[in-house]
C-alpha positions as CSV (number, residue, x, y, z in Angstrom):
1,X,-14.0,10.8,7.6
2,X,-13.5,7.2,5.9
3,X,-10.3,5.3,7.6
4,X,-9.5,2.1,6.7
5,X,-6.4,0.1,8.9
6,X,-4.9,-2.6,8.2
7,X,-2.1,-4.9,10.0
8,X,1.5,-5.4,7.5
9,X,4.3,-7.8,9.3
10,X,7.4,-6.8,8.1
11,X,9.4,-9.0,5.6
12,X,13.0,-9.7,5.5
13,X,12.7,-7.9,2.5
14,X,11.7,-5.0,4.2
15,X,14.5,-4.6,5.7
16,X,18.1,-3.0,5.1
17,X,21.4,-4.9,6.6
18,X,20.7,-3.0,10.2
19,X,17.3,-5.0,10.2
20,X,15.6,-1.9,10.6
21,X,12.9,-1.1,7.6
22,X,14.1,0.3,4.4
23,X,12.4,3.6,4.1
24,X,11.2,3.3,0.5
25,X,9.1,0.0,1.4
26,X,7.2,2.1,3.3
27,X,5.8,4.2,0.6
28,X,5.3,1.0,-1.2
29,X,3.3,0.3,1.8
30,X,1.7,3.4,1.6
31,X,0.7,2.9,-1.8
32,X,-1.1,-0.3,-1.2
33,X,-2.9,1.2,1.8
34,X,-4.4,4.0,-0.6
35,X,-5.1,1.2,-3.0
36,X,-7.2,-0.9,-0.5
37,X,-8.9,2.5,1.2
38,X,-10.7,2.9,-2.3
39,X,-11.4,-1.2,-2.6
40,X,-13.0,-1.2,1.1
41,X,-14.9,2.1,0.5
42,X,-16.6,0.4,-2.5
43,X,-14.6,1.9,-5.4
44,X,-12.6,-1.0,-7.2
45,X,-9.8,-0.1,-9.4
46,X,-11.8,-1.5,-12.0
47,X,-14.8,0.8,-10.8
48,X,-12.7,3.4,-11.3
49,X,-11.7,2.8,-14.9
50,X,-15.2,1.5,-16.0
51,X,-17.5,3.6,-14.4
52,X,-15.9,6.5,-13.5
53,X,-14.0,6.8,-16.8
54,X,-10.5,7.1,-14.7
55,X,-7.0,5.8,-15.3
56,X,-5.8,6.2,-12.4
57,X,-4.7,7.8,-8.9
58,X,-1.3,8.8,-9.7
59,X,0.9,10.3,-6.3
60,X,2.1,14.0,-7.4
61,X,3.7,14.2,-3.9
62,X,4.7,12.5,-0.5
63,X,6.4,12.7,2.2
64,X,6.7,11.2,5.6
65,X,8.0,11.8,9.0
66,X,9.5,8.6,10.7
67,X,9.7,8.5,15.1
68,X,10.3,5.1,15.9
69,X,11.6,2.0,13.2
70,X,10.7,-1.4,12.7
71,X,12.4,-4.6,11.9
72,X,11.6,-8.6,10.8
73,X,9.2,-10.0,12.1
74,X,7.1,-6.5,13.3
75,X,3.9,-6.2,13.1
76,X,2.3,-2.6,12.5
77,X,-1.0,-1.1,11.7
78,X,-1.6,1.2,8.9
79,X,-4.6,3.7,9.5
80,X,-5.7,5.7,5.9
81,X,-7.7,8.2,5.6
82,X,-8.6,11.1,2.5
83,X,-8.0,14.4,4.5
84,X,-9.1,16.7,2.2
85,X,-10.3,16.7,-1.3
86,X,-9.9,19.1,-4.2
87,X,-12.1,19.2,-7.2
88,X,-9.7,16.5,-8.6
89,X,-6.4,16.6,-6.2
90,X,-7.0,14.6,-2.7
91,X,-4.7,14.8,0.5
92,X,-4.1,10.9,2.1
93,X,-2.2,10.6,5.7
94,X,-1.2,7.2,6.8
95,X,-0.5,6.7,10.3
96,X,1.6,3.9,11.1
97,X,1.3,2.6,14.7
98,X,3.4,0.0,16.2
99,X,1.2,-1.2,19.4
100,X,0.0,1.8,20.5
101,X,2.6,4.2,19.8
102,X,3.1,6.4,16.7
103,X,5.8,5.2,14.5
104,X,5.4,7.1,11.3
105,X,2.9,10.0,9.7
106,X,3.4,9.6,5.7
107,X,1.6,12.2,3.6
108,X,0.7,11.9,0.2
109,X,-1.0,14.1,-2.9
110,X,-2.7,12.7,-5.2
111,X,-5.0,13.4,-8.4
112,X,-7.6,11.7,-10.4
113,X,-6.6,11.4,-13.8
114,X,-9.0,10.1,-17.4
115,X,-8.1,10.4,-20.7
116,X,-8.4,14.0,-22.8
117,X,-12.0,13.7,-24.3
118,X,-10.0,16.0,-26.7
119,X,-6.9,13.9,-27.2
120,X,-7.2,10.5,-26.0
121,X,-3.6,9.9,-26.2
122,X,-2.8,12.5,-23.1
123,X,-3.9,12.1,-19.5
124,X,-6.2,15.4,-18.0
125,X,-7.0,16.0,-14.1
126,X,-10.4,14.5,-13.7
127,X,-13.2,15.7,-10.8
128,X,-13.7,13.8,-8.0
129,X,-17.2,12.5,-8.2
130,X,-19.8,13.2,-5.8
131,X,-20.5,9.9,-4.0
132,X,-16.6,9.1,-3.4
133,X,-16.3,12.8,-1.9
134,X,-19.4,11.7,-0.1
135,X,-17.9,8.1,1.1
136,X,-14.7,9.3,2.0
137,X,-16.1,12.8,3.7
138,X,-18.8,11.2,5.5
139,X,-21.3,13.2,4.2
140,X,-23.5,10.4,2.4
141,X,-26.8,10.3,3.3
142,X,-27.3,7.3,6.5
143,X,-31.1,5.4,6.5
């Protein structure tokens, strides 16, 4: 499978008046870790509306389960990875680990969506195409 990590210090912003994160920044965090998984796999949000006809990757569900919080001045990394895909709904799990240790697993759903070729106006589900199931599965062909 594709992972991408990256490494997010925690803001002031982040946090709530315990200095401990604010749980909704994290999904915000989440979000841009999905958004940079596609950019460092090759598929640019532009890509995705220009050649792939898409509007977007819009989240039908998430969750997450949180074990140990951060605060200012943290540092954590995010790992991403797609952990299944659908013909045009995709599974995403984000570990988040401070040092070495498992802070949080967040979960998301999530769907490829274009425009109806029948009524542009309304949104329809949209396949995944074959080489992102093929980046993101690891089953592209290696030279």
């Amino acid at each position: 499978m594709f992972v991408n990590r990256r490494d997010v210090q925690i803001q002031w912003g982040d946090c709530d008046p315990a200095n401990i994160v604010y749980y909704p920044r994290y999904f915000a965090m989440f979000d841009d870790s999905t958004s940079t998984l596609f950019e460092v796999a090759g598929f640019s949000k532009q890509d995705l509306v220009k050649k792939y006809g898409l509007v977007g990757i819009p989240m039908v569900d998430t969750r997450a389960k949180f074990y140990i919080p951060s605060t200012y001045g943290d540092w954590i990394t995010i790992e991403t990875k797609i952990e299944s895909i659908k013909r045009s709904s995709f599974e995403v799990k984000h570990s988040v680990f401070k040092g070495e240790a498992l802070a949080i697993e967040g979960f998301e759903t999530r769907v490829l969506v274009g425009r109806d070729p029948v009524n542009p106006d309304k949104l329809k589900s949209a396949p995944f195409p074959a080489e992102m199931v093929a980046k993101f599965t690891g089953s592209e062909a290696r030279s």
